[in-house]
C-alpha positions as CSV (number, residue, x, y, z in Angstrom):
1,X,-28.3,4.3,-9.8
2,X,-24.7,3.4,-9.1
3,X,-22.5,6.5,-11.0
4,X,-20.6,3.8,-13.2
5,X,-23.5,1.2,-13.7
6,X,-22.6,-1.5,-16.2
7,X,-19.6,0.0,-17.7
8,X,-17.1,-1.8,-18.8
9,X,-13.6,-0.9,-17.3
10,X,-9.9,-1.9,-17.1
11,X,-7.4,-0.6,-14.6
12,X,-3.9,-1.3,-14.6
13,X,-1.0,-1.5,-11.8
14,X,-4.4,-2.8,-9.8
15,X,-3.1,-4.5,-7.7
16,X,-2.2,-2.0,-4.7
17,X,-2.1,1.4,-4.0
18,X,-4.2,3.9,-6.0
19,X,-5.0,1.1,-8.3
20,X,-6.8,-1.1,-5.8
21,X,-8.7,1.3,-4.6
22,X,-10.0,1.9,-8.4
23,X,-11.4,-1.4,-8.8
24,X,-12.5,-1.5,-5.2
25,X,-14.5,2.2,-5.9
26,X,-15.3,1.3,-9.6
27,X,-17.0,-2.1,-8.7
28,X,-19.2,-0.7,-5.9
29,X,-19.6,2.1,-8.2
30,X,-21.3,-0.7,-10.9
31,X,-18.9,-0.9,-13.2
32,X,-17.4,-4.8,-14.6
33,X,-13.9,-4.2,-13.9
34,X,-11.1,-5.8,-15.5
35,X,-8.1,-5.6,-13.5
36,X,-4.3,-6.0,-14.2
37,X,-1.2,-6.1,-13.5
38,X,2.5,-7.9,-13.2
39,X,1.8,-9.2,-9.2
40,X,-0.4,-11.8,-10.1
41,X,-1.4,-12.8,-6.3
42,X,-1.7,-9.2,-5.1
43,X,-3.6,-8.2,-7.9
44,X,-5.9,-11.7,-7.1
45,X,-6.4,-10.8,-3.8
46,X,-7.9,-7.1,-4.8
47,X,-10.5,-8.9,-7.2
48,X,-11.4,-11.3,-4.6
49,X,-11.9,-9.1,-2.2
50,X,-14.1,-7.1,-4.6
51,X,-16.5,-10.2,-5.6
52,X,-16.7,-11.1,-2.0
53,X,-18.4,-7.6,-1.5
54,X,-20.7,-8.2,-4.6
55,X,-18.6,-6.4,-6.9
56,X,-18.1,-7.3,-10.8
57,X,-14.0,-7.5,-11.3
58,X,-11.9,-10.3,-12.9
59,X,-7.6,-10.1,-12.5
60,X,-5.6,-11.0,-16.2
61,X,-2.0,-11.0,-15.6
62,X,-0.1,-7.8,-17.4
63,X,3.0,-5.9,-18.4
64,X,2.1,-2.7,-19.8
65,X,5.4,-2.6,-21.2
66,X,5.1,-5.3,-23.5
67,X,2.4,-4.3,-27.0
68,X,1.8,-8.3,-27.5
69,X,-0.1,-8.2,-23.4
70,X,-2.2,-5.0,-24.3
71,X,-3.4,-7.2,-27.8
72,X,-4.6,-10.0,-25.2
73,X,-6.0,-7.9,-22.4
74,X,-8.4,-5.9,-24.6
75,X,-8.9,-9.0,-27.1
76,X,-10.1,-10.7,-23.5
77,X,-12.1,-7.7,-22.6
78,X,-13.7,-7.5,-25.9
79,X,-14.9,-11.2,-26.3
80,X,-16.1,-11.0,-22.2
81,X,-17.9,-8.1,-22.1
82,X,-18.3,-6.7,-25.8
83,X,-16.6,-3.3,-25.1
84,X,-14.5,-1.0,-22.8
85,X,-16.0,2.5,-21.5
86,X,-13.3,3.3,-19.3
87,X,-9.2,3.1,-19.5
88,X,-7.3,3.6,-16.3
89,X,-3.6,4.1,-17.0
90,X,-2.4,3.6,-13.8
91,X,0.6,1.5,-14.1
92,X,3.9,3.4,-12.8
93,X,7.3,2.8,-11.6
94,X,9.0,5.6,-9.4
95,X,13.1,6.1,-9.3
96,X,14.5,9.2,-7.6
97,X,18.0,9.8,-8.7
98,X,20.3,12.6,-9.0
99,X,20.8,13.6,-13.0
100,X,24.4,12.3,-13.5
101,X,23.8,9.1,-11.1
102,X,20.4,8.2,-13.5
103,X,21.5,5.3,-15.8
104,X,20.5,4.4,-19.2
105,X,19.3,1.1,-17.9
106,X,17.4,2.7,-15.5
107,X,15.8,5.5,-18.0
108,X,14.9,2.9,-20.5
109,X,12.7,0.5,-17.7
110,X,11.1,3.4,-16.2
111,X,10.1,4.6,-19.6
112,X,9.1,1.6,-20.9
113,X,6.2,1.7,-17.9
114,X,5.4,4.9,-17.8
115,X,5.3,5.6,-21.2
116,X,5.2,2.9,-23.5
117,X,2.5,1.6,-21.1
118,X,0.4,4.6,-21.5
119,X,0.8,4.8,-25.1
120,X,0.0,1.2,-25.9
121,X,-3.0,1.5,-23.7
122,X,-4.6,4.4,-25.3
123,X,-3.6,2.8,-29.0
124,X,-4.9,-0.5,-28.3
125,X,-8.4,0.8,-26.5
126,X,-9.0,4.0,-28.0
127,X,-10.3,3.0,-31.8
128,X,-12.1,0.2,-29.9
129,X,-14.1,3.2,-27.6
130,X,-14.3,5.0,-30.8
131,X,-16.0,1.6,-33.1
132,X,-19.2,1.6,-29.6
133,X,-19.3,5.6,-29.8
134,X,-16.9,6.6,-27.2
135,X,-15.0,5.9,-24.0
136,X,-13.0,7.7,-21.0
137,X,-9.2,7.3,-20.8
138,X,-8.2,8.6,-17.2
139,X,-3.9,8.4,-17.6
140,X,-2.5,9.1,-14.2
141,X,0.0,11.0,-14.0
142,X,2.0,13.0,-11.4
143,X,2.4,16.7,-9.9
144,X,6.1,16.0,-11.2
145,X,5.0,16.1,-14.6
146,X,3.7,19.8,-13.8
147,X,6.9,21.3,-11.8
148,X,10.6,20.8,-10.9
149,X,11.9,18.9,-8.5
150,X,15.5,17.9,-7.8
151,X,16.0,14.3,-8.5
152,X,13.3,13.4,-10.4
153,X,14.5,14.3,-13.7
154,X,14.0,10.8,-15.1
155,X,10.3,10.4,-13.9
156,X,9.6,13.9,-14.3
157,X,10.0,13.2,-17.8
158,X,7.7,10.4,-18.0
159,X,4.9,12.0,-16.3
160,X,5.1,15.1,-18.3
161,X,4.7,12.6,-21.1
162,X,1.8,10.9,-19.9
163,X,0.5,14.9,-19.7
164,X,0.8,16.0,-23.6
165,X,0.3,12.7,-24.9
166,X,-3.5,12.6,-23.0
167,X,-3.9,15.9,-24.6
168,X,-2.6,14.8,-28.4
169,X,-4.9,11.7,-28.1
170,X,-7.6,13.7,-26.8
171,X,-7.4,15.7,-29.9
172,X,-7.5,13.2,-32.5
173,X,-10.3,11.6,-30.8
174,X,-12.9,13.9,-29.2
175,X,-14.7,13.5,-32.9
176,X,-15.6,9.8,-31.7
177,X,-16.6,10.8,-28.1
178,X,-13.1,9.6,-26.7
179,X,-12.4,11.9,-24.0
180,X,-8.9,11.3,-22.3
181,X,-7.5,13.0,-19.6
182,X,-4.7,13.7,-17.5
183,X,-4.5,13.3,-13.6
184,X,-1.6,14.5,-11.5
185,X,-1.7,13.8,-7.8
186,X,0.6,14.5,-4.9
187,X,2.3,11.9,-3.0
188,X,-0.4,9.7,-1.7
189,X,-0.7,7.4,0.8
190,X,1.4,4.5,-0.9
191,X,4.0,2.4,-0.9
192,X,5.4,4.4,-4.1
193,X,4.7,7.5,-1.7
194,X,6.6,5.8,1.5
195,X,9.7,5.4,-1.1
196,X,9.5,8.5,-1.8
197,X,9.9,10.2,1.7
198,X,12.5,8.0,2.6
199,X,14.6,9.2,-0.2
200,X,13.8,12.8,1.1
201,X,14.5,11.6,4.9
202,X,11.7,12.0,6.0
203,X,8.1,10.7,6.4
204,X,4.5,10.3,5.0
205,X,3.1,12.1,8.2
206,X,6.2,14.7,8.6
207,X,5.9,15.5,4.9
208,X,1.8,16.4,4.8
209,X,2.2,20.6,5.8
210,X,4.5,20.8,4.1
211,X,3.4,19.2,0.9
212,X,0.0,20.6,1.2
213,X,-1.9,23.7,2.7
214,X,-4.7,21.2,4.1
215,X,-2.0,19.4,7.0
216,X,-2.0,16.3,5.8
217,X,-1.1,13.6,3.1
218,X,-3.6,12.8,0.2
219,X,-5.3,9.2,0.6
220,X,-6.0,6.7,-2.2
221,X,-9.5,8.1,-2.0
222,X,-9.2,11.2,-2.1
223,X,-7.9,10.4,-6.0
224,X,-10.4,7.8,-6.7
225,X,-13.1,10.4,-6.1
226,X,-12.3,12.1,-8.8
227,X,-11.4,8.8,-11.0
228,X,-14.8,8.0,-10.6
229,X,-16.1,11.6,-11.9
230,X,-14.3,11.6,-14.9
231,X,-15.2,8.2,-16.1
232,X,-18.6,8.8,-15.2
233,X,-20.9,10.4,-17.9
234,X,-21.5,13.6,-15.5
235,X,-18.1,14.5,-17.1
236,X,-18.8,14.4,-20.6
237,X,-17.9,17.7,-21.7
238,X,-14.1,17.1,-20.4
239,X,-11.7,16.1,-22.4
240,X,-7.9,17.1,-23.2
241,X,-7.1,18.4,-19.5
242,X,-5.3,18.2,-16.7
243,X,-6.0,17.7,-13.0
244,X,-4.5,18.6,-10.3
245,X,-5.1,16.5,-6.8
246,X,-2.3,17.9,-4.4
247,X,-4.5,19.4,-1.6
248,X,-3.2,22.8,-2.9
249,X,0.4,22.0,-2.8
250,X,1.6,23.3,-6.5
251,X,0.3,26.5,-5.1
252,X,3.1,26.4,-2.0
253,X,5.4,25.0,-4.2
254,X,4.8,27.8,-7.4
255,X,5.0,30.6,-4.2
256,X,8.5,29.4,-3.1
């Protein structure tokens, strides 16, 4: 039987990147996937694709940002399919900036993704999980929410967020079989990723050794592997964690 067979779950930022490859992974997996996200036609095109393979997945249109969207999404989700299993926090918004060059307006809309998101996901689904005797919340978060790095003071901050609110949650609700945890990948192969190097002149490719032990960059899989673990009911003792996926590279980075 399929590892996620019949469970009910909604991904947001679906509609590229690691986000894609959830619902993509998730549906083949079993799982009746509701997908979101602001980029309505993108995030169409990953659903279609999906029910063209077979796959269960529908697309509602999203800003996690916004508390009143969160109220519809699960209120949808709730009168489709009865209940949600599985969160996926994977909306995000990346800005590298120097410290004193990092505006207010600029703090305030990456926060209001990266944060607010998260925390409006887990207070909108988490009492529903709780009501059907329990649930997965998988929040992603980053590597940068683990360690320094110059220039990411702003989303450094958000993802180190994401990282002790998964745990606080996962404390107040491992009584109702809630489990919610944290996962903190490397760049990956993504356009967020491609930013990235660019900003650090450099590239995807050039940047692998040195971001990882293994050679090479992480792909979208190489996450969703793991997505699909925790969700799954083979992780049911895990809760209030984190998890590293960086092919080893906090180790190079901890060693200087």
């Amino acid at each position: 039987m399929a590892r996620l067979q019949n469970k009910v779950v909604l991904v947001t930022g679906a509609a590229n990147g690691i986000g894609a490859a959830t619902v993509a992974r998730f549906a083949a997996e079993g799982a009746v996937v509701v997908a979101t996200d602001i980029d309505e036609a993108a995030g169409r095109a990953v659903v279609a694709e999906v029910a063209a393979g077979g796959g269960r997945a529908e697309f509602r249109t999203q800003d996690v940002s916004d508390e009143e969207g969160w109220i519809r999404v699960t209120a949808h989700a709730l009168t489709a399919h009865g209940r949600i299993d599985v969160l996926v926090n994977n909306a995000g918004i990346y800005i590298i900036s120097p410290l004193a060059e990092t505006t207010l307006e600029d703090w305030n809309r990456l926060m209001a993704v990266n944060v607010t998101g998260v925390f409006l996901g887990m207070k909108h689904t988490a009492p529903k999980m709780a009501e059907n005797g329990g649930g997965a919340i998988l929040n992603l978060s980053s590597i940068a929410g683990l360690v320094g790095v110059a220039g990411h003071t702003l989303y450094g901050a958000s993802k180190g967020a994401v990282r002790t609110m998964s745990k606080d949650v996962a404390a107040e609700y491992a009584a109702a079989n809630v489990r919610v945890n944290s996962i903190h990948p490397t760049y990956v192969k993504t356009a967020m990723a491609e930013y990235g190097a660019a900003a650090a002149g450099s590239t995807l490719e050039a940047l692998g050794p040195k971001l990882s032990p293994l050679g090479r960059i992480a792909e979208p899989a190489d996450v969703v592997n793991f997505l699909v673990f925790l969700a799954s009911d083979e992780a049911s003792y895990l809760t209030g964690s984190e998890y590293t996926i960086d092919g080893g590279g906090t180790t190079l980075i901890s060693l200087g």
